[in-house]
C-alpha positions in Angstrom: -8.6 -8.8 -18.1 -6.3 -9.9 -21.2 -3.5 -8.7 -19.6 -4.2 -10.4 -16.5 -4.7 -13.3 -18.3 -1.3 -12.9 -20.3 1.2 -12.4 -17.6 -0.8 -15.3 -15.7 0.3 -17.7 -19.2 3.4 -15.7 -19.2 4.3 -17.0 -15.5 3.0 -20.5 -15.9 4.9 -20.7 -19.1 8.4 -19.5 -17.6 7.8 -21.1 -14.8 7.7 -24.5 -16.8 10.7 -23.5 -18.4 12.1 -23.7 -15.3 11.0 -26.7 -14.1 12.5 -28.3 -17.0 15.8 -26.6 -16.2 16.3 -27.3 -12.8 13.5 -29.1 -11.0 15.0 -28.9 -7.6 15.7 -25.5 -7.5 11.9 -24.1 -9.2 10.7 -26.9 -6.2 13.2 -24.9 -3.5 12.1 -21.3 -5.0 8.1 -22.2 -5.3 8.3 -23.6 -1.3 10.3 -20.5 -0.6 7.3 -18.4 -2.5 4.6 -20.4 -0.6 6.1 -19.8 2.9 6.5 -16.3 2.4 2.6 -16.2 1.3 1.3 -18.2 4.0 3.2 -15.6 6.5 1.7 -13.2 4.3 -1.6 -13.5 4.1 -3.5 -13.7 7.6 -2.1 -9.7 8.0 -3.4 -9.0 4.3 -6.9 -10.5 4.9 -7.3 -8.6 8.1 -6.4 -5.6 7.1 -8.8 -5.9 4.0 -11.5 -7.3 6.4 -10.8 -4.1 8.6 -10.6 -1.8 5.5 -14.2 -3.7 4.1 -16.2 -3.6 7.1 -15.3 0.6 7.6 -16.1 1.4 4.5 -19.2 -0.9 5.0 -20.3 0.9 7.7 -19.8 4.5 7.4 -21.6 6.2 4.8 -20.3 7.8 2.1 -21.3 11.1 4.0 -19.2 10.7 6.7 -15.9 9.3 4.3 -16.4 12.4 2.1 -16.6 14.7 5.2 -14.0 13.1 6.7 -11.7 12.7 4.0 -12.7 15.2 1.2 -10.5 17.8 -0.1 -11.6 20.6 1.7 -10.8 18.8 5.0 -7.2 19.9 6.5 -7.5 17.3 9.4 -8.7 14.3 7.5 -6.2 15.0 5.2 -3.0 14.9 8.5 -5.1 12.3 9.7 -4.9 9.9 6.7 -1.7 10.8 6.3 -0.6 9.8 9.7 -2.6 6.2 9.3 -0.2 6.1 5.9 2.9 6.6 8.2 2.1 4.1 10.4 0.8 1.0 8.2 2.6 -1.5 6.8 0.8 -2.6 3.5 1.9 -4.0 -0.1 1.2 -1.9 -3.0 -1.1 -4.6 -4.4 -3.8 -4.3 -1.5 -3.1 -0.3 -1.2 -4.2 0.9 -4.7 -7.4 -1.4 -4.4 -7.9 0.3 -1.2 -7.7 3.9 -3.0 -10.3 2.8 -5.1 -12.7 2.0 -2.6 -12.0 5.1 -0.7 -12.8 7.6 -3.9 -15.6 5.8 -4.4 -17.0 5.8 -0.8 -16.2 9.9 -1.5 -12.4 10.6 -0.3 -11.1 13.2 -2.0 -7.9 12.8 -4.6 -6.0 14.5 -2.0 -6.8 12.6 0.9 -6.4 9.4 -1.0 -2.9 10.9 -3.2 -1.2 11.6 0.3 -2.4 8.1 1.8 -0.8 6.1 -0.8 2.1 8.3 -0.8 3.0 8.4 2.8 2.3 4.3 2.8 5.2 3.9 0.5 8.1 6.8 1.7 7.1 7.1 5.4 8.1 4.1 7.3 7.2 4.8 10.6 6.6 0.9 11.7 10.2 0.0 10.1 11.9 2.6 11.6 13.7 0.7 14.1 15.2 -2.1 11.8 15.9 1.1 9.3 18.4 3.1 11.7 19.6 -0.2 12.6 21.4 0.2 9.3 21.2 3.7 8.0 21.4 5.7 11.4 18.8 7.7 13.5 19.4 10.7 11.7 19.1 9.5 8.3 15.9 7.4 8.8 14.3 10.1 10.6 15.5 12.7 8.4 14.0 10.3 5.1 10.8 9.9 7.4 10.1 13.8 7.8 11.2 14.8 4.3 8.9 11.4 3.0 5.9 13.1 4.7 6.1 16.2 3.5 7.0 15.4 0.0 4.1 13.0 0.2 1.9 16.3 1.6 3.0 18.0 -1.4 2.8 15.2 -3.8 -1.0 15.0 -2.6 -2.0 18.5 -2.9 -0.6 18.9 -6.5 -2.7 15.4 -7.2 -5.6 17.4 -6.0 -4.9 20.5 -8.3 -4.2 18.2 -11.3 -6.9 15.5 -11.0 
């Protein structure tokens, strides 16, 4: 909560530093940051909504069975739901919580997060775009199965 509260005086602090600099630009830069949250946020609350009302309505039984460590299939599955979704960092690791409490295993969840941020199944187009069809599907195999493995060692260590 300190911290929190510290990078929160930290940003309001720099922030008037550079109002006091350059008011135009910190006005440009803070419309810029308010635009890019608007677009932001309807996709963030669904998928939080979406995310609440599962974990709402399957019990902890079902979550633990599904998604436990001893299940091989929940553990592809989640991984595959990790390829495919397109989520920041700063709703995903909230998200982990809540599954480990609801009773997903440290693998499950380990391989989720992971695949969420190397596999980028969704971007994929815009990526070869760039970098190629070989390279972005040779990045998105070798993502998910270094995020398999990644996982699996979270499980033995945790």
């Amino acid at each position: 909560m300190k911290f929190t509260a510290a990078l929160f005086i930290l940003t309001f602090v720099l922030l008037g530093l550079s109002w006091s600099k350059d008011r135009q630009k910190t006005q440009k830069a803070l419309k810029i940051a308010w635009k890019s949250f608007n677009n932001l946020l309807p996709t963030m609350l669904g998928i939080i909504g979406l995310m609440g009302f599962a974990l709402t309505i399957l019990p902890p039984e079902v979550i633990k069975t599904a998604f436990g460590d001893q299940s091989i299939l929940g553990l592809i599955l989640i991984s595959l739901v990790g390829s495919v979704t397109l989520m920041p960092a700063f709703v995903a690791f909230p998200l982990a919580g809540s599954l480990l409490k609801a009773g997903a295993g440290v693998t499950a969840v380990a391989c989720f997060i992971t695949t969420l941020m190397m596999v980028g199944i969704i971007t994929a187009p815009m990526e070869m775009k760039y970098f190629g069809r070989a390279f972005t599907v040779s990045r998105n195999i070798l993502g998910f199965g270094f995020a398999i493995v990644i996982g699996l060692l979270m499980g033995v260590l945790v």
